[in-house]
Kinemage of the C-alpha trace (Angstrom):
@kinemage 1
@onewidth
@group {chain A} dominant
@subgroup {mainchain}
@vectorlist {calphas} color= white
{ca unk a 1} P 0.000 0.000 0.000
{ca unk a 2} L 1.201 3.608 -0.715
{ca unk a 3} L 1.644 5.908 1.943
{ca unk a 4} L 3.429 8.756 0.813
{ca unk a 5} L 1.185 11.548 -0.764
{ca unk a 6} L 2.445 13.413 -4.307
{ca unk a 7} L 0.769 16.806 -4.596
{ca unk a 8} L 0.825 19.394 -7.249
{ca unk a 9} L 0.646 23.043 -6.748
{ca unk a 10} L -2.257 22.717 -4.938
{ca unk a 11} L -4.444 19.835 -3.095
{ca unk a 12} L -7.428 18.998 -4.485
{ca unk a 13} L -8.916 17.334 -1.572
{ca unk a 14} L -8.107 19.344 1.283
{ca unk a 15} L -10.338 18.091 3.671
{ca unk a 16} L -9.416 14.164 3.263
{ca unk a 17} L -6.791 12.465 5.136
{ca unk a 18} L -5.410 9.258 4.138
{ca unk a 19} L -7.510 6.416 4.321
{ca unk a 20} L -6.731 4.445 7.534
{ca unk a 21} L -7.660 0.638 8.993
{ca unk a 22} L -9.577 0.987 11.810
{ca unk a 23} L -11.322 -2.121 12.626
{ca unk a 24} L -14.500 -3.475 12.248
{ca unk a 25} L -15.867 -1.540 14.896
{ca unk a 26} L -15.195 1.629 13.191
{ca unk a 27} L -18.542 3.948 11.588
{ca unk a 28} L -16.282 6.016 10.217
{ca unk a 29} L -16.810 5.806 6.463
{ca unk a 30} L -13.594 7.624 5.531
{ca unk a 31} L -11.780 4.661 7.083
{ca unk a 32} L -11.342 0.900 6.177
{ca unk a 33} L -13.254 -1.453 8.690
{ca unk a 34} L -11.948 -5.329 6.563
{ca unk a 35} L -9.347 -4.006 4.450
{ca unk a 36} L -6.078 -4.139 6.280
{ca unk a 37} L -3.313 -4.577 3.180
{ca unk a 38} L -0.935 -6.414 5.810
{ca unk a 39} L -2.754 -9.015 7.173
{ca unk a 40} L -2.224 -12.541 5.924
{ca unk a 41} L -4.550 -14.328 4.521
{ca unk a 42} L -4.336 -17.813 2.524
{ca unk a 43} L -0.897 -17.133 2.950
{ca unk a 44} L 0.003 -13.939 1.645
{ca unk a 45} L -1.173 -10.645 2.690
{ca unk a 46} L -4.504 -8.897 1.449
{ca unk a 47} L -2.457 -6.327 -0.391
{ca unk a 48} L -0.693 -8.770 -2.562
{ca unk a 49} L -4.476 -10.447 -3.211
{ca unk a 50} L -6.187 -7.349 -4.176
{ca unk a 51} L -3.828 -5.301 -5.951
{ca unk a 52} L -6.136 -2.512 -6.185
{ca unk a 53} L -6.363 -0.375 -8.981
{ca unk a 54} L -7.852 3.028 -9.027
{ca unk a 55} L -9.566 3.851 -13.061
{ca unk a 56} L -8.678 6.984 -14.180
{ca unk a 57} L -12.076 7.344 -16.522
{ca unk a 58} L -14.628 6.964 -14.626
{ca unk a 59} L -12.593 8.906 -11.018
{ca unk a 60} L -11.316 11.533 -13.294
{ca unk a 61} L -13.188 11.844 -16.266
{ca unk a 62} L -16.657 11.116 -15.435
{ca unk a 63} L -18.409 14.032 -14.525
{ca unk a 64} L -22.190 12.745 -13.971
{ca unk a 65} L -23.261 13.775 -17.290
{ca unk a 66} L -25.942 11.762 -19.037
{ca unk a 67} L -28.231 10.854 -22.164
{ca unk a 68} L -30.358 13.027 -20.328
{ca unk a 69} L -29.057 15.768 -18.634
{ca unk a 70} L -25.877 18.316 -18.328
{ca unk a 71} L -22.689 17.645 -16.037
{ca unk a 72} L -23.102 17.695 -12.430
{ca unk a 73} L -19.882 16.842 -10.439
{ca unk a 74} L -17.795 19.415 -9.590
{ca unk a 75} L -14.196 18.693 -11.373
{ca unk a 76} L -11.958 21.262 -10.792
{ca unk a 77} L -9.116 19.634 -12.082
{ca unk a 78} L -10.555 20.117 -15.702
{ca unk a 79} L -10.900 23.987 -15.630
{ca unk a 80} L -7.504 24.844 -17.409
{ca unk a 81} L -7.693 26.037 -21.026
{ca unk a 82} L -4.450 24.488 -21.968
{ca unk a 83} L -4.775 21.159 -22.507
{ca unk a 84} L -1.833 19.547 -21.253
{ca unk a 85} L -2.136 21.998 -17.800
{ca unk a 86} L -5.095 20.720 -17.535
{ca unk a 87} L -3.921 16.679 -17.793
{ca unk a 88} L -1.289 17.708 -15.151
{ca unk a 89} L -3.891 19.425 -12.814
{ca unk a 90} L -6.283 15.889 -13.400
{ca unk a 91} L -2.535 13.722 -12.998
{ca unk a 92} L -2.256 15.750 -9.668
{ca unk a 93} L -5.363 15.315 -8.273
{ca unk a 94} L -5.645 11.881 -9.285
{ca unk a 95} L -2.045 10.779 -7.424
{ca unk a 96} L -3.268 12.398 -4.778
{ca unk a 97} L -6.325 10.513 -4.443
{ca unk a 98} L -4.811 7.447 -5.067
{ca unk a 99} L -2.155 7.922 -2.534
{ca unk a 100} L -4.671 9.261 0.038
{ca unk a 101} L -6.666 6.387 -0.423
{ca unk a 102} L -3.602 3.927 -0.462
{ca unk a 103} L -4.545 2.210 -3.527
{ca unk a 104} L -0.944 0.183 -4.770
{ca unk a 105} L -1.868 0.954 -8.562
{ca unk a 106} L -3.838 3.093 -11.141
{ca unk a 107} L -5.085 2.228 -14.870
{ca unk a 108} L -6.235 4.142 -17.707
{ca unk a 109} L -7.689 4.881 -21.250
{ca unk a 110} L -4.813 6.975 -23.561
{ca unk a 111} L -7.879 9.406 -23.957
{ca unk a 112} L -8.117 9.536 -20.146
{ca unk a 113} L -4.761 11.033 -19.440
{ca unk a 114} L -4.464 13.348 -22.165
{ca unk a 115} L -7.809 15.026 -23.847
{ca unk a 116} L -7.664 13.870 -27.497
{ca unk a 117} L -7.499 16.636 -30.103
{ca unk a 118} L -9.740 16.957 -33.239
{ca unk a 119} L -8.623 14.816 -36.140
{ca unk a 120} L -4.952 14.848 -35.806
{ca unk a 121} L -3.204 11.494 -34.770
{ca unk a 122} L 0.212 13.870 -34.825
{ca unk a 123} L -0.714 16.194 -32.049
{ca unk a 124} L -2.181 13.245 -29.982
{ca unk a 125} L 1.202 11.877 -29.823
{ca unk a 126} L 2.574 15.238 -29.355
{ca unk a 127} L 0.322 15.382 -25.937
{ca unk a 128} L 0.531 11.778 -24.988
{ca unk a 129} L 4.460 12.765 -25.420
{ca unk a 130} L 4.138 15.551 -22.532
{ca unk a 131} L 2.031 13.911 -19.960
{ca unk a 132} L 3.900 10.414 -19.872
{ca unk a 133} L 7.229 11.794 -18.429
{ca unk a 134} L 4.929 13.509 -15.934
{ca unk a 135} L 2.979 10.687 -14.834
{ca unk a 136} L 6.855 8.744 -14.795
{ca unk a 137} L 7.426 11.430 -12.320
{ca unk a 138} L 4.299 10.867 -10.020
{ca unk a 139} L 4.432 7.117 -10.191
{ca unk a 140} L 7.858 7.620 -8.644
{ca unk a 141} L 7.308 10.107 -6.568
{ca unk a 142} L 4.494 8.171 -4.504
{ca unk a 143} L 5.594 4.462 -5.886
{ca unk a 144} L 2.287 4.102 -7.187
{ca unk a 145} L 2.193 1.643 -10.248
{ca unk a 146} L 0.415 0.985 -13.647
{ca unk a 147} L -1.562 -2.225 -13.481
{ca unk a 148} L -2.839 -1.673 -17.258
{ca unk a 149} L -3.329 0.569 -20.013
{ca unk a 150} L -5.400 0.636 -22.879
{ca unk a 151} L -6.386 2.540 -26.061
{ca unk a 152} L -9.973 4.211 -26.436
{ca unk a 153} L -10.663 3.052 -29.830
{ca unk a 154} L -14.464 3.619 -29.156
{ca unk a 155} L -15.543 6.946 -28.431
{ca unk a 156} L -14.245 9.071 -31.714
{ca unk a 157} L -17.294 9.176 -33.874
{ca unk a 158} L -14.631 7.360 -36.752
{ca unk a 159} L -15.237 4.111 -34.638
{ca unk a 160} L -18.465 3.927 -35.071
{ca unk a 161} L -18.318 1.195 -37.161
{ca unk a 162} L -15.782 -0.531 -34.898
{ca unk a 163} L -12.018 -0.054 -34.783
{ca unk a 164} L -9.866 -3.191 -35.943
{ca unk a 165} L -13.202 -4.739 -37.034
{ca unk a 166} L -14.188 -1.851 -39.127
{ca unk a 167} L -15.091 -1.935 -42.912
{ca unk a 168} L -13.293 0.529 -43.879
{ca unk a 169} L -8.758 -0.228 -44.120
{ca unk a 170} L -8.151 3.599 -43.507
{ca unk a 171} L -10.001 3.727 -40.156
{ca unk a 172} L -8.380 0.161 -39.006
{ca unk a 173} L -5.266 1.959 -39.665
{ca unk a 174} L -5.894 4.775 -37.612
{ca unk a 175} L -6.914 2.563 -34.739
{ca unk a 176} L -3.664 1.088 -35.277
{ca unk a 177} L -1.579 4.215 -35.298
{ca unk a 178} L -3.521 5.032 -31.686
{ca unk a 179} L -3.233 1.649 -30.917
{ca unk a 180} L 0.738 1.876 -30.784
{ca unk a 181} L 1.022 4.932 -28.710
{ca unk a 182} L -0.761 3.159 -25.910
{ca unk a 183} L 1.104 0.640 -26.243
{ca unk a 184} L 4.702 2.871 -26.003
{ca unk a 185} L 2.931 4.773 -23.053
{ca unk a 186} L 2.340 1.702 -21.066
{ca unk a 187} L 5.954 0.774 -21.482
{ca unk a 188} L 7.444 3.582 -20.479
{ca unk a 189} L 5.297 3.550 -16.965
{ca unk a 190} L 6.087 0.257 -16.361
{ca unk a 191} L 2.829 -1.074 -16.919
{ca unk a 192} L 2.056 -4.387 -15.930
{ca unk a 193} L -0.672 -5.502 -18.333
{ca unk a 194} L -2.502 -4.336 -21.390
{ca unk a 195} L -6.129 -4.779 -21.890
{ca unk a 196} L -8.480 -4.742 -25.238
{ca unk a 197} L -12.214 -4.173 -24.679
{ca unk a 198} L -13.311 -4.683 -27.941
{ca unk a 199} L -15.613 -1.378 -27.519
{ca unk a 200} L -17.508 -1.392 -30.889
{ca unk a 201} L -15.437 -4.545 -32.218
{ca unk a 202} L -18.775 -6.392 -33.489
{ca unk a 203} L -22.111 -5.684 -35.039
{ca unk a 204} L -25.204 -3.951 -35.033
{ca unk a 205} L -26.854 -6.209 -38.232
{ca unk a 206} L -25.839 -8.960 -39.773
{ca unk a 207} L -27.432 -7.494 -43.211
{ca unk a 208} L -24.253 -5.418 -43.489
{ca unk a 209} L -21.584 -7.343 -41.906
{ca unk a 210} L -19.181 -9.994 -43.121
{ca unk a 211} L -18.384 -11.425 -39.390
{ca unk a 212} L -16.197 -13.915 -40.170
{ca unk a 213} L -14.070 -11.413 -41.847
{ca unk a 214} L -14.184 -9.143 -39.070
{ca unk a 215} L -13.516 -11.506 -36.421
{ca unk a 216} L -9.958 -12.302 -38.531
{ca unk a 217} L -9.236 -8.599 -38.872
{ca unk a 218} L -9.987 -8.529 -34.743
{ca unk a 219} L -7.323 -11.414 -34.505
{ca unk a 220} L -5.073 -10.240 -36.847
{ca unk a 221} L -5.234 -6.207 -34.901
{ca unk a 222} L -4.617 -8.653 -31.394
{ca unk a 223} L -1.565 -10.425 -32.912
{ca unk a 224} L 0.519 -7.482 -34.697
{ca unk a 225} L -0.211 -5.504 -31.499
{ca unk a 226} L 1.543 -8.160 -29.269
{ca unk a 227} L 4.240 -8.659 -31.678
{ca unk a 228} L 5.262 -5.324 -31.406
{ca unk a 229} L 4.823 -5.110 -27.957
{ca unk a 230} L 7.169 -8.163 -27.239
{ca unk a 231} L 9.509 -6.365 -29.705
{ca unk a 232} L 10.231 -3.432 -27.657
{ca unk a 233} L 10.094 -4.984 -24.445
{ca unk a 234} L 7.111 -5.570 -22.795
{ca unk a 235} L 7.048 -8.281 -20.807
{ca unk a 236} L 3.351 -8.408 -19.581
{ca unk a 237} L 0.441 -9.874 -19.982
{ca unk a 238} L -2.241 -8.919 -22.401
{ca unk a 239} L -6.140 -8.972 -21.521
{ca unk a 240} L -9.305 -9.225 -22.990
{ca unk a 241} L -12.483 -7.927 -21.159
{ca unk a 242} L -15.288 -9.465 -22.362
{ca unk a 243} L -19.092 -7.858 -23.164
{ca unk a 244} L -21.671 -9.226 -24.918
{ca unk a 245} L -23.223 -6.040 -26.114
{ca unk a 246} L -23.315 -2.382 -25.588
{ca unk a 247} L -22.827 -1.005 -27.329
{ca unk a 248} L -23.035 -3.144 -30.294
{ca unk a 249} L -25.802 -5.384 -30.848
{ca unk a 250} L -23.097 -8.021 -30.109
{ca unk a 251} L -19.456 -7.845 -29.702
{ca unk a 252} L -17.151 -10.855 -30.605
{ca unk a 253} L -15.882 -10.595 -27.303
{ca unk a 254} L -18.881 -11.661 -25.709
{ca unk a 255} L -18.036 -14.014 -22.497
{ca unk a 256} L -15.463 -15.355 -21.082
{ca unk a 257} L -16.233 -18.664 -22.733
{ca unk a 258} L -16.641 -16.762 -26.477
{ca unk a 259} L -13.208 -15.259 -25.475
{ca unk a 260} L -11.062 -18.317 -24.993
{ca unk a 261} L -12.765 -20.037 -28.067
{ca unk a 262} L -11.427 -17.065 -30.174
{ca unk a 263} L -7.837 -17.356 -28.386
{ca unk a 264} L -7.497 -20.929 -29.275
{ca unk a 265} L -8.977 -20.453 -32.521
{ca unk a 266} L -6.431 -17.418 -33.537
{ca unk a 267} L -3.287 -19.335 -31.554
{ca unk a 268} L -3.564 -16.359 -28.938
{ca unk a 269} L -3.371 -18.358 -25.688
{ca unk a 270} L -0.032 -18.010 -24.642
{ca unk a 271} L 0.366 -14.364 -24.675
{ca unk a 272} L -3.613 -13.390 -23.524
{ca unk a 273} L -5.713 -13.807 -20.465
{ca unk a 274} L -9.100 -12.400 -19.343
{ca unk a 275} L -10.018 -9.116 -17.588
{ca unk a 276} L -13.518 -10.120 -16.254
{ca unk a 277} L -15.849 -7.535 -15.277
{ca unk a 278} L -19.016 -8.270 -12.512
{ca unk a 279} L -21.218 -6.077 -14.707
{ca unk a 280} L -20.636 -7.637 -18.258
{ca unk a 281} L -21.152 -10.936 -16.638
{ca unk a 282} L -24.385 -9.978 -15.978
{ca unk a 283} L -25.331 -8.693 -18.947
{ca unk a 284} L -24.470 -11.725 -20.534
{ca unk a 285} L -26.838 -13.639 -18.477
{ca unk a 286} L -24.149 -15.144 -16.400
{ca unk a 287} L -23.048 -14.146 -12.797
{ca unk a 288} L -19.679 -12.529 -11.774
{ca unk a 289} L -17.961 -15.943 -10.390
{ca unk a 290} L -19.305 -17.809 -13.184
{ca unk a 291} L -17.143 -16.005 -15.480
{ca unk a 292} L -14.499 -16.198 -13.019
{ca unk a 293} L -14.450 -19.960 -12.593
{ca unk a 294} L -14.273 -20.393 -16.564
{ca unk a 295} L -11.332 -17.965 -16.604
{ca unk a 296} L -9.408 -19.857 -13.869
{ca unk a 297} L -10.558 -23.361 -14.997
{ca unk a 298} L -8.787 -22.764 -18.286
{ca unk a 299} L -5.781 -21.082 -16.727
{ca unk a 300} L -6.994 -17.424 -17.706
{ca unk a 301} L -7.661 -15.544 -14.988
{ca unk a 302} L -5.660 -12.599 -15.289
{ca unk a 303} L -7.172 -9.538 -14.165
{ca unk a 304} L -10.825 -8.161 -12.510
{ca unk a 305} L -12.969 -5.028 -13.082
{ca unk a 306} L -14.527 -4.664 -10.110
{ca unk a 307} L -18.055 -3.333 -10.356
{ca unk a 308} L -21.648 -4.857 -10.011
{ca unk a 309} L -24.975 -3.862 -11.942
{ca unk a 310} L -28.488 -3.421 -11.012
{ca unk a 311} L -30.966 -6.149 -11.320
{ca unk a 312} L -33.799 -3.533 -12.836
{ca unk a 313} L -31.604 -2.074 -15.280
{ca unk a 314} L -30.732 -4.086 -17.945
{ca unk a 315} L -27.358 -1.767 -19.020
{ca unk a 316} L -23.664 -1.262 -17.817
{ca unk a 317} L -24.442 0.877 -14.548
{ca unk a 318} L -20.828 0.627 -13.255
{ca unk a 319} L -21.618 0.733 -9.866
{ca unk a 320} L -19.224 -0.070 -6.494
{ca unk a 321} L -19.663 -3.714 -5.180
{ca unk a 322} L -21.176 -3.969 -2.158
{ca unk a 323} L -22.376 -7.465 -1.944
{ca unk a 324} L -20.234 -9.853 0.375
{ca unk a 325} L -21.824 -12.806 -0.536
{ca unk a 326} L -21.033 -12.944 -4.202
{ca unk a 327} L -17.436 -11.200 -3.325
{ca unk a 328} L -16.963 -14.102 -0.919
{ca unk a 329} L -18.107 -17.080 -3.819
{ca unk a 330} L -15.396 -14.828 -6.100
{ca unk a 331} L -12.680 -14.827 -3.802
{ca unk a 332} L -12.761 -18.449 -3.249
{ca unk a 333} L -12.159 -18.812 -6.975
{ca unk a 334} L -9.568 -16.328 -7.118
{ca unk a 335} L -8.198 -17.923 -4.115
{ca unk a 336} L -7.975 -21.131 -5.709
{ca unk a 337} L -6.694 -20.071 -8.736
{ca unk a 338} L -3.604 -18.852 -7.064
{ca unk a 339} L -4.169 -15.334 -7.447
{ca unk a 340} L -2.890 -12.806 -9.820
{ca unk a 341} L 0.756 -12.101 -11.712
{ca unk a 342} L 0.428 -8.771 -14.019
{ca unk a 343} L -3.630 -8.324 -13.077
{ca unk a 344} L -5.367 -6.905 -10.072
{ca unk a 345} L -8.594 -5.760 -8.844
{ca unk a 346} L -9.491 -2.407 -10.238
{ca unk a 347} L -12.593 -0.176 -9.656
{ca unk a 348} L -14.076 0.441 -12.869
{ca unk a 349} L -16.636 2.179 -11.484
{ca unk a 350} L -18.374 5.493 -11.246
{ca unk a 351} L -20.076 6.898 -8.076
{ca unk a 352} L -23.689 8.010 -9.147
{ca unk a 353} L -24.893 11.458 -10.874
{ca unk a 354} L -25.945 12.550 -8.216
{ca unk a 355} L -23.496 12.379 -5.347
{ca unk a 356} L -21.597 15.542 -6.034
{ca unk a 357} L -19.250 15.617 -2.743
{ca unk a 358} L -15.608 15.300 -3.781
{ca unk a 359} L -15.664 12.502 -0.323
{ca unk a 360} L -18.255 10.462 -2.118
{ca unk a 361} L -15.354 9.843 -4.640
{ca unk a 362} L -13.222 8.470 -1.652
{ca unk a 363} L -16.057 6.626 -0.004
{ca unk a 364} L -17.297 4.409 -2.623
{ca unk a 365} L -13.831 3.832 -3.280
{ca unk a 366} L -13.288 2.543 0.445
{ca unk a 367} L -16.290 0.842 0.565
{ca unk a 368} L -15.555 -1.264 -2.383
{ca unk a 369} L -11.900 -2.673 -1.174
{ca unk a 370} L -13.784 -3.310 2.206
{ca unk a 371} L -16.376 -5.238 0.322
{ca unk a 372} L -13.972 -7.226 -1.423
{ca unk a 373} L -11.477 -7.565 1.453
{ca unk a 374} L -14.536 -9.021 3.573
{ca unk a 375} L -15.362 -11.376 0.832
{ca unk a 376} L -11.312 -12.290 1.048
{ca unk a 377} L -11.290 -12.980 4.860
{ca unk a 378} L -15.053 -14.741 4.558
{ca unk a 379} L -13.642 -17.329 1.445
{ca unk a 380} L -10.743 -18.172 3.489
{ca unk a 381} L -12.656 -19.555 6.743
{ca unk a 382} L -15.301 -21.483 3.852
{ca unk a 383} L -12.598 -22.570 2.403
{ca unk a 384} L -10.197 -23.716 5.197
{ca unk a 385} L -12.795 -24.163 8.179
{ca unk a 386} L -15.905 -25.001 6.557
{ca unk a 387} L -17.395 -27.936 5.234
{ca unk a 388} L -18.049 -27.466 2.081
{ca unk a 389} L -14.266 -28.376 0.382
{ca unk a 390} L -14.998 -31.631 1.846
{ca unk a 391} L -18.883 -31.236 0.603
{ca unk a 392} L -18.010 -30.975 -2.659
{ca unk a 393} L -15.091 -33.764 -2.857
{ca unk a 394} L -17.696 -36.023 -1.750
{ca unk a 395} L -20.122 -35.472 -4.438
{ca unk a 396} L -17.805 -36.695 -7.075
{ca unk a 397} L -16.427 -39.569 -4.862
{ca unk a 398} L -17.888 -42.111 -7.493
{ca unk a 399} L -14.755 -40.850 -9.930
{ca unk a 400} L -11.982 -41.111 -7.327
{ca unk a 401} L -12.043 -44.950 -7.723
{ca unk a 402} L -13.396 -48.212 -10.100
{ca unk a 403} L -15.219 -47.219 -13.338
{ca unk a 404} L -15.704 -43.841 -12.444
{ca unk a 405} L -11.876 -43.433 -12.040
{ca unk a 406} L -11.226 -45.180 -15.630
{ca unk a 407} L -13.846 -42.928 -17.258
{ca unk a 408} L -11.968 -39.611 -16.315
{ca unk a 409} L -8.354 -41.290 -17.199
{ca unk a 410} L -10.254 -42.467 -20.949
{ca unk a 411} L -10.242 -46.053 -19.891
{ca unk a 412} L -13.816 -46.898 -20.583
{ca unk a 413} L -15.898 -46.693 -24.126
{ca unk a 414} L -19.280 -46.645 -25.070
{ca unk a 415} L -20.169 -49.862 -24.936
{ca unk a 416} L -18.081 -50.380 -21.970
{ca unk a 417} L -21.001 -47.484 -19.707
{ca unk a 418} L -23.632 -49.270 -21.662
{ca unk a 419} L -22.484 -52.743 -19.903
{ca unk a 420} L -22.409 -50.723 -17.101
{ca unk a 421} L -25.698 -49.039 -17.606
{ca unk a 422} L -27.197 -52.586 -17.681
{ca unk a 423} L -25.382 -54.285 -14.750
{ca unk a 424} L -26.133 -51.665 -11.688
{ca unk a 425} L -29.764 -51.366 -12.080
{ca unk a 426} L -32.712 -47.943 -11.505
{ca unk a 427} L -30.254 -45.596 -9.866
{ca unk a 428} L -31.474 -43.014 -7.108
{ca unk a 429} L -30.064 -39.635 -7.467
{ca unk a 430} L -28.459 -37.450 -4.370
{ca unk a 431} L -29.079 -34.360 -3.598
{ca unk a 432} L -27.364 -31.395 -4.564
{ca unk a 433} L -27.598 -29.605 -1.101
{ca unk a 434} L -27.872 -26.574 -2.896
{ca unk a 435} L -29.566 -24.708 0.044
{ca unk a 436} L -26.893 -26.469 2.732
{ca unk a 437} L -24.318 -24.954 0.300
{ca unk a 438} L -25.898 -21.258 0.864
{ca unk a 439} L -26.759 -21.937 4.641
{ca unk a 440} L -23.156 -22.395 5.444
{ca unk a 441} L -21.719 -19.436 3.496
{ca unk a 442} L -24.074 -17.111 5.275
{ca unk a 443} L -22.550 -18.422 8.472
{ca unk a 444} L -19.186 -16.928 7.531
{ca unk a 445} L -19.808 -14.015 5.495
């Protein structure tokens, strides 16, 4: 955990201290009740667990505008005219933050760091070329680190047909140009991943779309940017976040299970792993560990956006996770899956339109690591002290030995489970326990 604060010029929350454990007795909601970054759990300490990540775009950038209504949160950091004073004012508030609220790491959009200009790739590089030295400088001033970076290659209206999956070659070049200076800019801060959300990579009608064509142009985008990556040095992992749609009618990135299909189909395995997100889960009719437990069950778990939806609104809300119980089901699987190496746990999530006090910021922010910290210290007693590691063993028992152990090491054929079939007789099933399950991870959430 950082400790030691970076300021600009000025401080842009004046009235926040940092963040501070102080048991879970405390009501204070400016200080961590579960989240204490040195204590040990399954092993290692909660720190090196989390990783926590702080998004730029949403803590920075988002201002509470919407579809249907002007700005409303107060963001002084964006009132310069020039625009690289102004990145350094948003760079200054935002180390601040992060260091106030201890967070180890930050992660960002290209577009988030830098405002992007008109048309011109030539002065975006220009800008990106006089903020990175300066964020250099505040990583190591306050030792805070880049988990990940990535390229907007969504919001410019020329995406709107996609970016590497776009018609048109002169656009997919463009993406790629941008594409590369993210790249450079997360090697120069040391950044430990790089993620692709395929933002507009898919379609809104099939009438006008060759997919299959698109899909290789998508691979093809994914491999050239690794190669150069790897060329010049980086030695992280890449991620994929998957989303089914949103906002295309459906991306080619759609789960976690569409995701690895593509890797293994485009001979992207070795260098890619997943950055699952609670909210696209859900819109993909799955839930958060769900995607998890495919991720870590094929060796891809690299790398979580932590967020959750709402159950009556059937969109990407972005909101903080609050929920224990699914927090403790995902850290079990995270647990079990040994952690994370160049991914973390960041919050890519936005506090709502209408909570306008610069401590909500902090708040929902504190709130969240808690959340996920108490899920951390409620997965280890389940899954050390409870019963249901042993609960689950048992209910495959019948492939640990005999037939059921020569099935699962492809010593039995068809005919040999029909012989089978015929010799044991009307079999009655057991029960699941489903409810036994639930009844015991209430007891230690």
């Amino acid at each position: 955990m950082s400790t030691k604060l970076t300021l600009g010029s000025k401080t842009w929350f004046p009235n926040i201290d940092p963040i501070a454990y102080e048991g879970p007795d405390s009501t204070n909601p400016l200080a961590f009740r579960h989240y204490d970054a040195a204590r040990v759990v399954m092993g290692k300490p909660l720190g090196e667990w989390m990783r926590f990540a702080v998004a730029y775009w949403h803590s920075f950038c988002g201002n509470g505008g919407d579809p249907f209504g002007a700005p409303t949160r107060p963001m002084p950091w964006t009132d310069a005219v020039d625009p690289v004073q102004r990145a350094k004012d948003k760079a200054d508030a935002a180390f601040e933050f992060i260091t106030k609220l201890g967070a180890p790491y930050y992660c960002f959009h290209d577009t988030d760091i830098i405002d992007e200009p008109g048309t011109s790739l030539a002065e975006f590089e220009q800008r990106m070329a006089a903020i990175v030295p300066y964020l250099k400088e505040k990583q190591d001033a306050s030792g805070v680190k880049l988990l990940w970076g990535t390229a907007n290659l969504f919001s410019n209206p020329r995406f709107m047909n996609g970016a590497s999956t776009n018609p048109e070659f002169a656009i997919l070049a463009r993406a790629g140009g941008q594409l590369k200076g993210a790249i450079d800019a997360t090697i120069a801060l040391g950044g430990e991943g790089y993620v692709f959300w395929g933002g507009r990579e898919g379609y809104l009608s099939l009438l006008n779309t060759d997919m299959k064509r698109e899909r290789e142009h998508f691979a093809r985008f994914l491999t050239i940017a690794r190669d150069y990556a790897r060329a010049n040095g980086f030695q992280g992992k890449f991620f994929i976040e998957p989303k089914p749609c949103e906002p295309t009618k459906h991306q080619y990135d759609f789960d976690a299970a569409t995701v690895i299909g593509f890797l293994r189909e485009f001979d992207l395995l070795g260098d890619f792993a997943l950055n699952i997100e609670a909210n696209h889960a859900t819109l993909a009719g799955h839930t958060f560990p769900h995607e998890l437990q495919v991720s870590a069950d094929a060796g891809l778990l690299g790398s979580v956006d932590a967020n959750r939806g709402d159950v009556q609104n059937g969109w990407d809300t972005d909101q903080f996770p609050v929920d224990p119980i699914e927090l403790a089901e995902a850290m079990m699987i995270i647990f079990q899956a040994g952690g994370f190496s160049n991914g973390g746990i960041n919050f890519d999530a936005k506090i709502r339109r209408n909570s306008t006090d610069p401590e909500d910021l902090f708040i929902a922010h504190v709130a969240g690591m808690d959340a996920f910290a108490r899920g951390a210290l409620a997965a280890e007693k389940i899954l050390t002290g409870s019963e249901i590691p042993g609960m689950r063993k048992a209910r495959y028992a019948s492939f640990d030995s005999g037939d059921g152990k020569a099935y699962e090491e492809c010593g039995l054929s068809l005919e040999d489970l029909h012989k089978i079939a015929h010799g044991q007789g009307e079999i009655t099933p057991a029960s699941g326990r489903q409810e036994l399950y639930e009844s015991i991870v209430l007891r230690h959430v």
